[in-house]
Residue, then its C-alpha position, 0 to 999 in steps of 0.5 A: x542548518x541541519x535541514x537546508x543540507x539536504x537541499x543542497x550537494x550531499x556530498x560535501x556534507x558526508x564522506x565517501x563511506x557516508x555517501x556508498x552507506x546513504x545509495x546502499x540504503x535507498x538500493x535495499x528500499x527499492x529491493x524490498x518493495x520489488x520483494x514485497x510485489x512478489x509476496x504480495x503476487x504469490x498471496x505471502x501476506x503473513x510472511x510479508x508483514x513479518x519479514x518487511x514490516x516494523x518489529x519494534x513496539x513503539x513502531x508496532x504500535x503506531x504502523x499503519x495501512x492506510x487507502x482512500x477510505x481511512x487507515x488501519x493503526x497498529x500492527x494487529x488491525x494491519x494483521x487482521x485486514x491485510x492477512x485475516x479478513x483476505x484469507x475470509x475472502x478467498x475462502x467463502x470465494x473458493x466456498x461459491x466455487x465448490x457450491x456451484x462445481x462439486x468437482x472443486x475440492x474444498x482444501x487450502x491448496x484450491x484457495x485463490x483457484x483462477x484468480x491472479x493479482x499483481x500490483x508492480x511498483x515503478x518510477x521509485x522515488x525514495x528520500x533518505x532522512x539526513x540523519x539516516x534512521x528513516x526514509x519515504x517512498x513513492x510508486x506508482x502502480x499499473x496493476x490487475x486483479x483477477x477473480x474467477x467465478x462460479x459458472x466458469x468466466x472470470x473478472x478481470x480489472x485493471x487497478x491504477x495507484x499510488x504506493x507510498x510508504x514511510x520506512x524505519x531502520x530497525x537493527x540494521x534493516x529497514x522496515x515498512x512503518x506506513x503504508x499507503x495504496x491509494x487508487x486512482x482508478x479502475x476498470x473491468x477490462x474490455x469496457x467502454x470506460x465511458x460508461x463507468x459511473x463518475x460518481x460511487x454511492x457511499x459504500x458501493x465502490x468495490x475497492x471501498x468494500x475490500x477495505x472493510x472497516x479501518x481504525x479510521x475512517x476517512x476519505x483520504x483521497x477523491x479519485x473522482x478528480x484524479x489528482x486535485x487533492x495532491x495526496x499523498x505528496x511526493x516525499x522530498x528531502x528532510x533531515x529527521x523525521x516527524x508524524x506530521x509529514x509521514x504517510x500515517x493519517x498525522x501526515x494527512x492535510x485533514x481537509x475536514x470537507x472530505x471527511x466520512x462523517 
């Protein structure tokens, strides 16, 4: 009984202040990943995962960043991919830029020097669990990346992708449990995206190169045909949550023929 509620009109389950507590919790959701865009644009990765992501140990351990190549467990690897392998990246970057321009100082204040990147979340569609601990979301993203080179020019890509996420109400507030950014497409801009390649060599994909080398890896979702695989679904009404339908790699559908072997 309890599960066919959500189904059906909320409001003659809950009472007016069950009701305003039920909007003002999916406004606080919609808030904090609008929040999180701007971290995330402002290069705030650390201070993200401590003021949006879980606290509690048994959420810590079992939180996950997942994408298209398989999913980072636990709050240390999300740490170490999310904050500690991109501040590698953007140092050797900048090192490439003071190697080829000795008028480039080496510091942390040049770190990220001529590149932009941001990934704003739209049409937000988030489902409050019945019982009101937990909640999923779904966006979707039209963002850009930009990164400067050596001799003066610059790449600029345009990134298409879903961004779901499973969420906790931990003390009062909620917090990021899963995370899934899972890409659909991208292109260099200005080209002629008829003349991208259709298929990637295993490996050769940049965005797969980013990801670097997660807990597990699969192919979570094979953009090759957009959306056929249909993943990550669109969160729907629930009344308590279960691992089997969250966005941790428990909620995939484990299509064995799309594994990375």
């Amino acid at each position: 009984m309890k599960e066919s509620i959500t189904m059906m009109n909320k409001s003659k389950y809950y009472t007016d202040d069950e009701l305003i507590r039920r909007v003002w919790d999916i406004e606080d959701i919609r808030n904090m990943m609008g929040r999180r865009a701007f971290y995330a644009a402002n290069e705030l990765r650390r201070e993200e995962l401590l003021d949006f992501w879980v606290t509690a140990p048994e959420y810590r351990n079992t939180a996950s960043f997942g994408s298209n190549w398989g999913y980072y467990i636990g709050m240390d690897a999300v740490s170490n991919y999310y904050v500690v392998k991109h501040d590698k990246d953007r140092k050797a970057h900048l090192e490439s830029l003071a190697a080829f321009d000795p008028s480039v100082e080496y510091k942390d204040e040049n770190l990220g020097l001529g590149c932009m990147s941001i990934h704003p979340v739209s049409t937000p569609l988030v489902e409050l669990a019945g019982d009101g601990k937990t909640a999923q979301g779904l966006w979707y993203t039209f963002g850009q990346e930009t990164v400067s080179r050596p001799d003066g020019t610059a790449l600029a890509n345009w990134i298409y992708h879903r961004t779901a996420a499973d969420f906790v109400k931990e003390n009062g507030q909620w917090r990021i449990w899963h995370m899934l950014v899972i890409y659909d497409f991208s292109n260099e801009a200005g080209t002629d995206v008829s003349e991208l390649p259709v298929f990637y060599e295993p490996g050769a994909n940049p965005l797969e190169q980013e990801f670097g080398n997660p807990t597990i890896p699969m192919l979570t979702h094979d953009s090759t045909y957009n959306w056929w695989d249909g993943y990550p679904r669109e969160p729907s009404p629930y009344y308590t949550f279960s691992p089997e339908m969250g966005y941790g790699p428990e909620g995939h559908p484990d299509n064995k023929d799309r594994r990375m072997m």
